[in-house]
C-alpha positions in Angstrom: -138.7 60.8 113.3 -136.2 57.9 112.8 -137.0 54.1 113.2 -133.4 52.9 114.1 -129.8 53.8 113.8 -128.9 50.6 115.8 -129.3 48.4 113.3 -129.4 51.4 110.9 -132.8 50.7 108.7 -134.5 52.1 106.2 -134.0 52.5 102.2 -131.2 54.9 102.2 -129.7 53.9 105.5 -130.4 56.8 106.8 -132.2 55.5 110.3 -135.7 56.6 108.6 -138.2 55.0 106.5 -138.1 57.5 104.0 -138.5 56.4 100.3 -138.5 58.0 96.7 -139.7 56.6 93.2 -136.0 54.2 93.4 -137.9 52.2 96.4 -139.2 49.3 94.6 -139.9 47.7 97.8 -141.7 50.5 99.5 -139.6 49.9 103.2 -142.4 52.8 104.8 -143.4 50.7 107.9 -141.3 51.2 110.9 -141.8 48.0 113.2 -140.8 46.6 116.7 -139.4 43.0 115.5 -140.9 40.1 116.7 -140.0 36.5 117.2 -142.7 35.3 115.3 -142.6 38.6 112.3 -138.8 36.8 111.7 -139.4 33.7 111.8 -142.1 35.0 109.3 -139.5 36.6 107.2 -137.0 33.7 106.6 -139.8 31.4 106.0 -140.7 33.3 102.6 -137.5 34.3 101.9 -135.9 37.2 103.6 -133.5 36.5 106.6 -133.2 39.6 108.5 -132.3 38.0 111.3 -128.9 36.3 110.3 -125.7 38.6 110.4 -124.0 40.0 107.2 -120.7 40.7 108.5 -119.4 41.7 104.9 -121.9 44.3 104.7 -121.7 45.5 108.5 -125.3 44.2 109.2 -125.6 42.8 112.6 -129.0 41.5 111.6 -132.2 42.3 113.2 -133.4 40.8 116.8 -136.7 40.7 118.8 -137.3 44.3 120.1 -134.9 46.0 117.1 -136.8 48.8 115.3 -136.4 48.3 111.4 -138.0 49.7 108.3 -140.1 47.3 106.4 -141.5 47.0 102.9 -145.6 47.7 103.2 -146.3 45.1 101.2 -144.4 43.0 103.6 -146.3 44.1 106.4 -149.4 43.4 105.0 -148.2 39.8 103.8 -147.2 39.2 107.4 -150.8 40.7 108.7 -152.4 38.0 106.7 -150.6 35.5 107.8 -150.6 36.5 111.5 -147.4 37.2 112.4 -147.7 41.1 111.6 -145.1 43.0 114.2 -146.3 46.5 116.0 -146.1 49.1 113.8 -144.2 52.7 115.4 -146.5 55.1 113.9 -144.4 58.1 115.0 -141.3 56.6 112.5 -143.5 54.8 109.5 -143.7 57.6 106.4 -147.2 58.5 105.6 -147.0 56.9 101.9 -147.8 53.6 103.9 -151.4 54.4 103.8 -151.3 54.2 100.1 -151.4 50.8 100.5 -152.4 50.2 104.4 -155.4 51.5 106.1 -154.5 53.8 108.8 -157.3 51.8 111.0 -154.9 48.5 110.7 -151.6 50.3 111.6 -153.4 52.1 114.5 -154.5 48.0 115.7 -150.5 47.3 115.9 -149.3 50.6 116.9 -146.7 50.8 119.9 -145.1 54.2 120.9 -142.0 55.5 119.7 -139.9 54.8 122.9 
């Protein structure tokens, strides 16, 4: 299932959180952004909320689905600004690093 075409996520920019051995990063977690989850982001370093006009990125808003690195997430989760998780759209390699239990707290559906 895809995450997002509207901003189109995930490693390949294909709309799904697919990955391969090239993902460094591990972006496996779909999520419903938050206010707080972005606010998160920019403060250690990744602005996904600011718009990248030169490379067609409209940058992600409260509500925007977007794939995100697991180890992100779980950064996030410890600092308590983890955003729901959309099960449905996050690839199953996620639980090699995040308990299934913990994704199924943050969970929202797919629509």
């Amino acid at each position: 299932m895809a995450c997002s075409y509207s901003p189109l996520t995930g490693y390949f920019r294909t709309g799904c959180c697919d990955t391969d051995a090239s993902d460094l990063g591990r972006h496996v977690i779909c999520i419903k952004a938050t206010k707080e989850f972005l606010a998160f982001s920019t403060k250690v370093g990744n602005d996904l909320a600011t718009p990248r006009p030169e490379y067609r990125f409209r940058g992600v808003q409260p509500g925007d689905r977007w794939c995100l690195c697991a180890l992100r997430w779980l950064e996030a989760h410890e600092a308590g600004a983890a955003p729901p998780v959309v099960l449905e759209a996050t690839h199953e390699s996620a639980l090699q690093i995040i308990p299934l239990e913990l994704l199924r707290e943050f969970a929202v559906g797919a629509t």
